[in-house]
C-alpha positions, 0 to 999 in steps of 0.5 A, a space after each residue: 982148032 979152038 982159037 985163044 978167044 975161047 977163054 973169054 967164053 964161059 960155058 952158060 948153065 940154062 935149062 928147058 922143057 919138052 911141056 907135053 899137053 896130052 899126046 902134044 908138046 909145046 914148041 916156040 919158035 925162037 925170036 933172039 939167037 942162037 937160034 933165032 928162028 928155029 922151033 926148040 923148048 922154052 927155055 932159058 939161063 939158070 938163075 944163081 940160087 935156082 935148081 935145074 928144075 926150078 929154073 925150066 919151070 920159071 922160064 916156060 912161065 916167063 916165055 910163054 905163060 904155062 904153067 908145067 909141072 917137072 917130071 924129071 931131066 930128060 936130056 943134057 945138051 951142048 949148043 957150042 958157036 964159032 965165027 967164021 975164023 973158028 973163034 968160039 963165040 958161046 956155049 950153052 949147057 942146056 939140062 932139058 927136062 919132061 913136063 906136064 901142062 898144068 894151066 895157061 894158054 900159050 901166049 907170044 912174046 919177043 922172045 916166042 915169035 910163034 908157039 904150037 902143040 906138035 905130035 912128036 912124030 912132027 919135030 923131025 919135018 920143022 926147023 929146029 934146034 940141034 937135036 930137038 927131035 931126039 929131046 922130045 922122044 926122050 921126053 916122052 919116053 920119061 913121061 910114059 916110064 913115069 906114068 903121067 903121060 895120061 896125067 896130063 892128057 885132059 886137055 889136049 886130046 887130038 881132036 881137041 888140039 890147042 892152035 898154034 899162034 904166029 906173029 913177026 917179030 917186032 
């Protein structure tokens, strides 16, 4: 039962991207909660004014300093929190999309306490956010449907795969 609290908890409209680079995607381990900690997207809160697309490509800007191109929305996800009493402490709505690395390296910050290049196969095996695994599969997928998979595979072949990069947080 949903505790009368959960009127003072709107659902937060916010919006990812799985950034493929070649055959890899970007992932960033989460410096603040929810989630702190676990791998997901960049990602973030849209902006009053933003479209869905327009708001996921400014986040993975401003979280990790890459530059990717939206291809199109690949999944829309619930991440809903109580206390222990039950009481809801939030909801986001998160609209996460497939995307192409179109320039930048990654780069940490508070709010990216790690980032690496994953092969798909691998998100399953990581700490993640609730269903992330099945993001990254529909994301590529899209990709694929859309052609531009291989669009985006100059840079990131496996031999020529991008480190990961790791910091503690401050």
């Amino acid at each position: 039962m949903v505790s009368l609290m959960a009127d003072a908890v709107r659902p937060t409209l916010a919006a990812s991207a799985a950034v493929f680079r070649g055959p890899l995607v970007l992932l960033a381990q989460r410096g603040y909660a929810p989630g702190k900690g676990l791998w997901s997207l960049p990602g973030g809160r849209v902006e009053p004014g933003e479209t869905l697309a327009e708001a996921a490509a400014r986040e993975v800007r401003e979280e990790v300093a890459v530059e990717a191109e939206i291809i199109g929305l690949a999944a829309a996800l619930d991440f809903i929190s109580h206390d222990a009493d039950g009481t809801l402490t939030s909801h986001f709505v998160v609209a996460a999309h497939a995307a192409l690395w179109r320039a930048g390296e990654p780069v940490l910050s508070d709010e990216a306490v790690a980032v690496g290049w994953f092969h798909p196969d691998e998100v399953a095996s990581l700490a993640t956010t609730h269903g992330l695994a099945d993001v990254v599969q529909r994301a590529a997928r899209l990709l694929a449907a859309e052609g531009a998979a291989a669009e985006g595979a100059a840079e990131g072949g496996a031999e020529g795969r991008p480190q990961a990069l790791a910091h503690a947080p401050s």
